[in-house]
MARLUMZA-543641 format. One line per 4 residues: number of its first residue (from 1); for each residue x, y, z of C-alpha. Coordinates in steps of 0.1 Angstrom, whole numbers, plus 5000, padded with zeros to 4 digits. Example, Ala and Ser with C-alpha at 12.3 -4.5 7.8 and 13.67 -1.06 7.14 Angstrom:
BEGIN
1 = 5123 4955 5078; 5137 4989 5071
END
This chain:
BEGIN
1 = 5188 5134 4959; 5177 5102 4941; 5208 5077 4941; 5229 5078 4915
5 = 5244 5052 4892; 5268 5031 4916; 5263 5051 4946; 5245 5028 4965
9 = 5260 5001 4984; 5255 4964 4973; 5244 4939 4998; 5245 4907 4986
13 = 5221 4884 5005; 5236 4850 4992; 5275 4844 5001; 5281 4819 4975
17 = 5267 4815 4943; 5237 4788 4932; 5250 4758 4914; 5214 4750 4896
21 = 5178 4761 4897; 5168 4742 4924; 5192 4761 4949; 5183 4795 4932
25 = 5150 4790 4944; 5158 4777 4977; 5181 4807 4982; 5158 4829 4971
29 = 5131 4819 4996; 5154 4819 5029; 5161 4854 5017; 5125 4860 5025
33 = 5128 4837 5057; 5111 4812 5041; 5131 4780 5056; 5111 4750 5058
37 = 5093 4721 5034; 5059 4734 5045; 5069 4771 5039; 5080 4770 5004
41 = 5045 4744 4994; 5020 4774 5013; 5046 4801 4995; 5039 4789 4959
45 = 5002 4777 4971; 4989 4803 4995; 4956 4793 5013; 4927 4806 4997
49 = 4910 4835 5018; 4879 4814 5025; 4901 4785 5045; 4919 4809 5068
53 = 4909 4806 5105; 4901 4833 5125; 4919 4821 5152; 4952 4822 5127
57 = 4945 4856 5119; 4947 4862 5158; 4906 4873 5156; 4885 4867 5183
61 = 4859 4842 5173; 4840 4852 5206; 4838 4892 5195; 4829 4875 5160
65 = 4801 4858 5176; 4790 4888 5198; 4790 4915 5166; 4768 4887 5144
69 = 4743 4886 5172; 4740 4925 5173; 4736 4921 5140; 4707 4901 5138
73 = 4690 4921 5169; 4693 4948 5140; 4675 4933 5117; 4650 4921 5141
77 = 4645 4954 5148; 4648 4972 5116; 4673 4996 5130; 4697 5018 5107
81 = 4735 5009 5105; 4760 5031 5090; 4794 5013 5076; 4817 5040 5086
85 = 4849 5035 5065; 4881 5062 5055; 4884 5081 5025; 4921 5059 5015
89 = 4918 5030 4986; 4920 5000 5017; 4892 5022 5038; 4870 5026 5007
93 = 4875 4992 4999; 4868 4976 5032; 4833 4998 5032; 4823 4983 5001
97 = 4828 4948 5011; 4808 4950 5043; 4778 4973 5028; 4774 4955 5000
101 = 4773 4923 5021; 4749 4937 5046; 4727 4953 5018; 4725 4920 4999
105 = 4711 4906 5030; 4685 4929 5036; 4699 4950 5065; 4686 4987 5064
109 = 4719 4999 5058; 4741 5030 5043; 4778 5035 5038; 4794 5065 5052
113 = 4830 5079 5039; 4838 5109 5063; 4853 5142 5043; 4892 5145 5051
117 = 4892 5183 5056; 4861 5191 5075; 4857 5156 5097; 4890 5145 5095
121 = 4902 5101 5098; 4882 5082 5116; 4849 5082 5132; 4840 5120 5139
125 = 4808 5123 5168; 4799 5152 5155; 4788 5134 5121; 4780 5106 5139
129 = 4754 5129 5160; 4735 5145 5131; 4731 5108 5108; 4713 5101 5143
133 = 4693 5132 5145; 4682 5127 5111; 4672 5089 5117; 4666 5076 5153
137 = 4663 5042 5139; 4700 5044 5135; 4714 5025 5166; 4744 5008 5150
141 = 4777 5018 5131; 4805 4995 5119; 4835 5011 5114; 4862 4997 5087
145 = 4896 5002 5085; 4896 5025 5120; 4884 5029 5152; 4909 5010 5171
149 = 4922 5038 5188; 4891 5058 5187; 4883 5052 5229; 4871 5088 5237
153 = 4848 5090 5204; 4836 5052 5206; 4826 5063 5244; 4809 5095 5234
157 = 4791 5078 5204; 4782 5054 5228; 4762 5082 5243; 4739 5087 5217
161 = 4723 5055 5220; 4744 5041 5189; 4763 5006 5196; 4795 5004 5176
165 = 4812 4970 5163; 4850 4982 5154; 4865 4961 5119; 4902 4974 5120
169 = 4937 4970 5115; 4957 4995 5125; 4984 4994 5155; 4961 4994 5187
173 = 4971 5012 5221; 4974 4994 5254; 4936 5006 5263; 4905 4988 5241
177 = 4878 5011 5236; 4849 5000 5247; 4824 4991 5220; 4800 4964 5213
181 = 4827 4939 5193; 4862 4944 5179; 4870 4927 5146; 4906 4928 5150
185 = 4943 4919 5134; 4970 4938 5121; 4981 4906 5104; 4961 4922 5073
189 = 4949 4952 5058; 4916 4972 5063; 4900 4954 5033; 4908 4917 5039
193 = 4894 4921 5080; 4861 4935 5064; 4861 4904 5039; 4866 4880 5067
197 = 4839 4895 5089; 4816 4897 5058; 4824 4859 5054; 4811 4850 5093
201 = 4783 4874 5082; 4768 4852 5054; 4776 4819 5071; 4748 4834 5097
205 = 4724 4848 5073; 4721 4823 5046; 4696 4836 5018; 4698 4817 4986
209 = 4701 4841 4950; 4721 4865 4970; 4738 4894 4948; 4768 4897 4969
213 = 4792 4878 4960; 4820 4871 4987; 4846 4856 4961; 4844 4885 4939
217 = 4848 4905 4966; 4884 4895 4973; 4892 4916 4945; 4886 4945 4965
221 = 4908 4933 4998; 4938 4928 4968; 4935 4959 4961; 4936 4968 4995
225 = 4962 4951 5007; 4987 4958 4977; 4976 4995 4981; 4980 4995 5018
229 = 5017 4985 5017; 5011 4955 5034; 5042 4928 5032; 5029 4902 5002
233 = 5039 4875 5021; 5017 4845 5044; 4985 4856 5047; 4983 4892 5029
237 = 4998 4866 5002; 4965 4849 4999; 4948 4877 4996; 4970 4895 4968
241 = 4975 4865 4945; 4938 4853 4951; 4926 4889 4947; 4945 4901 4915
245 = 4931 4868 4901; 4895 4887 4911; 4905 4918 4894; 4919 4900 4858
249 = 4884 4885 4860; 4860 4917 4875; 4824 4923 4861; 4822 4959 4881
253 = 4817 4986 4858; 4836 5011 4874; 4865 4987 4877; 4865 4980 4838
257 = 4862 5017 4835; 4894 5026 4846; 4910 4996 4832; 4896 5011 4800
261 = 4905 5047 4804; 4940 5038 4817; 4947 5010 4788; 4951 4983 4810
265 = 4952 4949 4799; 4931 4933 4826; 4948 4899 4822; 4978 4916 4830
269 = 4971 4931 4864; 4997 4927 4892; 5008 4947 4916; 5020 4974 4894
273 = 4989 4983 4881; 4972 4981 4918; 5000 5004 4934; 5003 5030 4904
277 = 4971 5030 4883; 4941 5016 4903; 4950 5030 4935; 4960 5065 4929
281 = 4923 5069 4910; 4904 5055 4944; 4927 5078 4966; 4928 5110 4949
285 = 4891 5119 4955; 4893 5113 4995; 4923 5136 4990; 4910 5167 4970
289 = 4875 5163 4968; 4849 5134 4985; 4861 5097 4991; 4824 5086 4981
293 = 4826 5088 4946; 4853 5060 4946; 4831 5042 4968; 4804 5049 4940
297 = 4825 5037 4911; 4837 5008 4928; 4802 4993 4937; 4778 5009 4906
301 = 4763 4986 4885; 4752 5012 4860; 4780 5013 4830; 4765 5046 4820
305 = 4774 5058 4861; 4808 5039 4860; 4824 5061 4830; 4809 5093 4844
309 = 4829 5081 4878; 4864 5069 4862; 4863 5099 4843; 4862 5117 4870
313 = 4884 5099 4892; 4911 5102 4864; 4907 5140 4861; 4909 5143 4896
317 = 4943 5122 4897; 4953 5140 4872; 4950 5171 4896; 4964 5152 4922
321 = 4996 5149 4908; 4995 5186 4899; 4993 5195 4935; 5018 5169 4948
325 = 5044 5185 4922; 5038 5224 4936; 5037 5212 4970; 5071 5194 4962
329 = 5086 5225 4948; 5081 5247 4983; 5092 5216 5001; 5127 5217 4981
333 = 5131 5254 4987; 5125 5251 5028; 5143 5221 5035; 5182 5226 5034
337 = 5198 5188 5038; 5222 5193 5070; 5249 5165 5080; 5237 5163 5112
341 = 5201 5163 5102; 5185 5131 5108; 5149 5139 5096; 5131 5164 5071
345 = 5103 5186 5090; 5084 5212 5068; 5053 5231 5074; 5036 5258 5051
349 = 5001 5266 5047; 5001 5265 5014; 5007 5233 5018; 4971 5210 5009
353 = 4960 5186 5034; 4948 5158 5006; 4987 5152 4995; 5005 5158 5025
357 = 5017 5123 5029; 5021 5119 4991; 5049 5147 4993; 5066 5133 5022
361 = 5069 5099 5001; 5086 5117 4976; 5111 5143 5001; 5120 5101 5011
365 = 5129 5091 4979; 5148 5122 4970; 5169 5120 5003; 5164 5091 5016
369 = 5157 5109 5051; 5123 5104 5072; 5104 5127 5064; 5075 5149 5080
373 = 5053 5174 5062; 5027 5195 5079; 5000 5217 5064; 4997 5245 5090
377 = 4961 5253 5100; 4952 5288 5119; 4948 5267 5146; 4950 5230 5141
381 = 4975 5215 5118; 4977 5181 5096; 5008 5161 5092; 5016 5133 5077
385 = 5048 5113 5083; 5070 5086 5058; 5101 5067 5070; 5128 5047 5059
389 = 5132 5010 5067; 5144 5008 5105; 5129 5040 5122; 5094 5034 5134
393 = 5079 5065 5125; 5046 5057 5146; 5064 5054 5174; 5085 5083 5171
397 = 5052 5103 5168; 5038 5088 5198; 5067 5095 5220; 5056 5132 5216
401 = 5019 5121 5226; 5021 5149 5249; 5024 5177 5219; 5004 5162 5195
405 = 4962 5163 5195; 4959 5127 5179; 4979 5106 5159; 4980 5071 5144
409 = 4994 5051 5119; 5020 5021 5107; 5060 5019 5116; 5066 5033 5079
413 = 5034 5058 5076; 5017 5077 5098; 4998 5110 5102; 4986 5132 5133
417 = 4972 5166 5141; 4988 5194 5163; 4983 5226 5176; 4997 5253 5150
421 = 5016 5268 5181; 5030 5237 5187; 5049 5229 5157; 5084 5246 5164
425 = 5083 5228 5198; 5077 5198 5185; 5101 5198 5155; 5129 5208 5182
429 = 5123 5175 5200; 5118 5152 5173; 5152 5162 5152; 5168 5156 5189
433 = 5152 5122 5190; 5158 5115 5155; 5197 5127 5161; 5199 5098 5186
437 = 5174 5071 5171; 5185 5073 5131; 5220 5054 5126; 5240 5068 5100
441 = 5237 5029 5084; 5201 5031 5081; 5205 5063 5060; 5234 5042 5038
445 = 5215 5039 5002; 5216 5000 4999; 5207 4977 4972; 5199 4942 4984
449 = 5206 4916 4959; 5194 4877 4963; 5221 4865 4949; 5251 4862 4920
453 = 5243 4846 4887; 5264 4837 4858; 5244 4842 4824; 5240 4811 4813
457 = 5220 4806 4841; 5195 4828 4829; 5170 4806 4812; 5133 4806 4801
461 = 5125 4778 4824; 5146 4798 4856; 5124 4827 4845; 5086 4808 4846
465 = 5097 4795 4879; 5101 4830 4893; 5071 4840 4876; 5054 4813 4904
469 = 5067 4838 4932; 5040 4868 4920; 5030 4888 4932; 5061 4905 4947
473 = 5060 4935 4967; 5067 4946 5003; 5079 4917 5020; 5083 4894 4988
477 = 5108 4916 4966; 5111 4907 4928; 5143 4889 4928; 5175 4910 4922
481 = 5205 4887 4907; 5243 4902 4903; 5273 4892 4876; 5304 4904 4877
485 = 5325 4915 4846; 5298 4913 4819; 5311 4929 4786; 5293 4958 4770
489 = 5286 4946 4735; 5262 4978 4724; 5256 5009 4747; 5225 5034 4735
493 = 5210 5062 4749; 5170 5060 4747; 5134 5073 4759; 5119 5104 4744
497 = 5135 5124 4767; 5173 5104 4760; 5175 5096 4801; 5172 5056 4797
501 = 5202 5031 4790; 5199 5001 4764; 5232 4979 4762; 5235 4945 4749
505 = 5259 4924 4774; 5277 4890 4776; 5287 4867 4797; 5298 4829 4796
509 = 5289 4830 4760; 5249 4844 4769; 5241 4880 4757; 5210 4901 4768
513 = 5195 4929 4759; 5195 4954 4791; 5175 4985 4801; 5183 5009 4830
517 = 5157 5033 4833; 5169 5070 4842; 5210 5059 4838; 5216 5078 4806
521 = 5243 5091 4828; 5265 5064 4829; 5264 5063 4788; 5303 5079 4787
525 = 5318 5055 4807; 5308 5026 4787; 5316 5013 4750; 5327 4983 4734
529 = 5344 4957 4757; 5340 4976 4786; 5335 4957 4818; 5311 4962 4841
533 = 5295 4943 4875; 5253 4946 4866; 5223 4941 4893; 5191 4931 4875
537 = 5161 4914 4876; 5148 4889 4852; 5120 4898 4827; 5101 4888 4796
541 = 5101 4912 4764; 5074 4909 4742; 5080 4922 4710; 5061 4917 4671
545 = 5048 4884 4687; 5086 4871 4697; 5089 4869 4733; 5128 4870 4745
549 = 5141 4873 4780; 5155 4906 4793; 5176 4925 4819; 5158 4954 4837
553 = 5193 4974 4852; 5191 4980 4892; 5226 4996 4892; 5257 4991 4878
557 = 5294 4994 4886; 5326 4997 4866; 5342 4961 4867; 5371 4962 4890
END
């Protein structure tokens, strides 16, 4: 189940505690292996998007080279080209960067969003096939945020007299496949590759009053790489700071739509609202219904269109969540936790395909186990896979390459399909590898903490300087600080539904206000002059226009 008040362990990254502000910062950056003078300058300045160089990003400025020169043979030629992206919020986003830059340009081109359920990730030669029956102008596709370990369909679309130039991310196998160019990295997400190719695009094709706009379009790779989990730190930095400075700043309809519908302050965005508001709206369509309607709201220009589209992307989120909650419920029932059980694998065919993975997020979070869920077909089933830090799920999965039909994914998510029949044979040998590969340390609940504060410590100007860390995520966690023996001046119970903690605390002569969200439970053991050990982080309240520095409650422990 979800960890309790002061059940997890505390790991304390920092042995001994700051002096100043000056070694709180320096501390906090070597806790995110940031070590050196240049480090920490490119930490609080990351390079902007349009000064990194391919060759840093590890991308081949000869297959750059090679894919602009098809390019321009195709619109020599006036020959079709599909963008063929994925139906997730970095795939959608990565498809709208790289049509709307071709499009601007004058290329006879059309995006392409495949349907999870009846063509399934990545490119699909059957699809492929009929867009080429139905134009035989159409002699290029550029896939976006897949295609790197697509070598049997690359070769048979190959066949049908359609080059393919592969824009992708993902973990690559030992064997290429063989198309035209490979845009390649897994240094960044799905998104930020497409911007970077779509940047060597319009140094190539310069056209003066063109629409597309590449800054503006880094918006789109934030989004992307926030969405996509990717650690917030070097170069996915650039691209999250620079691009959530895109989105506070957006003209796109559909994006002010949502802001709109979902009361966002859009000078406020960070990586909350990317991860939990934005995202979720992109993603639910490719998951119940059709991935092109978020493709649609992101790049309409009609505001009349863009309402129509957030409206329904929020209904269908709305739905979403519904679906995600039932499947939950089943999931609970069929999964008894065992002591010598080392991962969760469930399989029902009720279960739906769209939120497969979603559920397996949330079976991690409730028992902190990997987890597998599979939705079983008649013939074919769909999994999807989320782990916990230290077990590479993706290569878990592709120890069993032999069971499974396809697979792919990141060490953390993944997803594959199987043969129905399959499934018991498979879940046999994984809980065996997962018996041997899954330390009992890595499932110990732990709360990493930077360091140990005193209060006084806590000050306005310590708390703007953190502020300069943003965005934090993945990789770059908002700092968590520790004091010991705080007293408990107040203690409330709060929250509509009484389940949240409010108690005023001091230390050193400082008192703050704290809140621990869902820690109601702990209200009995605390009252006045009580003593207690806290882990926090550090944020602003703003209140009747008086702004005044707050704790936001990690754990707590009784003092000792």
């Amino acid at each position: 189940m979800k960890s309790k008040v002061g059940e997890r362990r505390w790991e304390i990254l920092a042995k001994d505690k700051a002096r100043d502000e000056q070694q709180i910062i320096k501390t906090l950056l070597a806790n995110r292996g940031i070590t050196t003078k240049t480090g920490r300058k490119e930490f609080f300045n990351p390079a902007a998007p349009a000064k990194i160089k391919l060759k840093e990003l590890g991308i081949s400025p000869k297959s750059v080279e090679k894919a602009i020169l098809r390019l321009k043979k195709a619109k020599k030629n006036k020959e079709k080209i599909f963008i063929y992206g994925d139906y997730d919020a970095d795939g959608i986003c990565a498809t709208a960067i790289v049509w709307e830059c071709l499009y601007s340009l004058g290329f006879d081109v059309l995006p392409y969003i495949p349907e999870r359920f009846s063509e399934g990730y990545g490119i699909n030669v059957e699809s492929v096939g009929k867009l080429k029956e139905a134009d035989d102008k159409f002699k290029l596709v550029i896939t976006v945020d897949n295609g790197i370990v697509a070598s049997k369909e690359i070769e048979a679309v190959n066949k049908l007299g359609v080059d393919v130039i592969i824009s992708d991310h993902h973990q690559k196998e030992a064997t290429l496949p063989k198309a035209h160019a490979i845009i390649y990295t897994d240094r960044i997400c799905g998104a930020a590759v497409a911007w970077i190719f779509a940047r060597e695009i319009l140094k190539k094709f310069k056209i003066s009053s063109l629409k597309f706009n590449i800054q503006e379009a880094i918006g789109l790779s934030g989004i992307g790489t926030i969405a996509d989990q990717m650690p917030l730190t070097g170069f996915n930095r650039s691209f999250a700071k620079s691009g959530l400075g895109e989105l506070r700043r957006t003209k796109r309809p559909g994006l002010l739509e949502i802001y709109r519908g979902s009361r966002i302050d859009p000078n406020t965005i960070g990586t909350y609202e990317v991860n939990y508001i934005i995202a979720p709206r992109i993603n639910a369509m490719g998951r119940i219904e059709h991935g092109i309607d978020s493709l649609r709201m992101l790049c309409t220009t009609s505001r009349q269109k863009a309402v129509e589209l957030a409206n329904k992307l929020g209904k269908v989120n709305q739905l979403r969540q519904k679906i995600v909650e039932e499947v939950l419920v089943t999931a609970r029932k069929s999964f008894a936790v065992e002591k010598k059980q080392k991962i969760i694998i469930i399989s029902n065919a009720s279960y739906h395909e769209g939120v497969i993975g979603l559920a397996a997020g949330k079976l991690v979070e409730e028992f902190y186990l990997p987890a597998i869920v599979i939705s079983r077909g008649e013939k074919i089933s769909k999994a999807s896979a989320r782990s916990i830090s230290g077990f590479n799920i993706i290569e878990a999965i592709r120890h069993f390459d032999d069971i499974l039909e396809a697979g792919g994914g990141h060490p953390m998510a993944a997803g594959f399909s199987i043969l129905t029949e399959r499934i018991e044979d498979f879940t046999q040998k994984m809980l065996l590898y997962s018996a041997e590969m899954v330390s009992d340390d890595m499932l110990s609940k732990k709360l990493k903490i930077d360091m140990e504060l005193d209060f006084d410590q806590l000050t306005p100007k310590l708390h703007e300087t953190l502020k300069e860390g943003e965005p934090f995520g993945i990789g770059n966690p908002q700092p968590v600080f520790m004091t010991r023996n705080v007293e408990v001046i107040d203690s409330r119970i709060v929250g509509k539904e009484k389940d949240h903690l409010k108690l005023k605390l001091k230390d050193k002569g400082a008192s703050f206000w704290a809140v621990g969200f869902g820690m109601a439970e702990a209200f009995s053991d605390l009252g006045p002059e009580k003593k207690i050990d806290v882990a926090y982080n550090l944020e602003e309240n703003a209140w009747n226009g008086s702004v005044s520095l707050e704790l936001k409650l990690k754990d707590l422990r009784l003092g000792r």
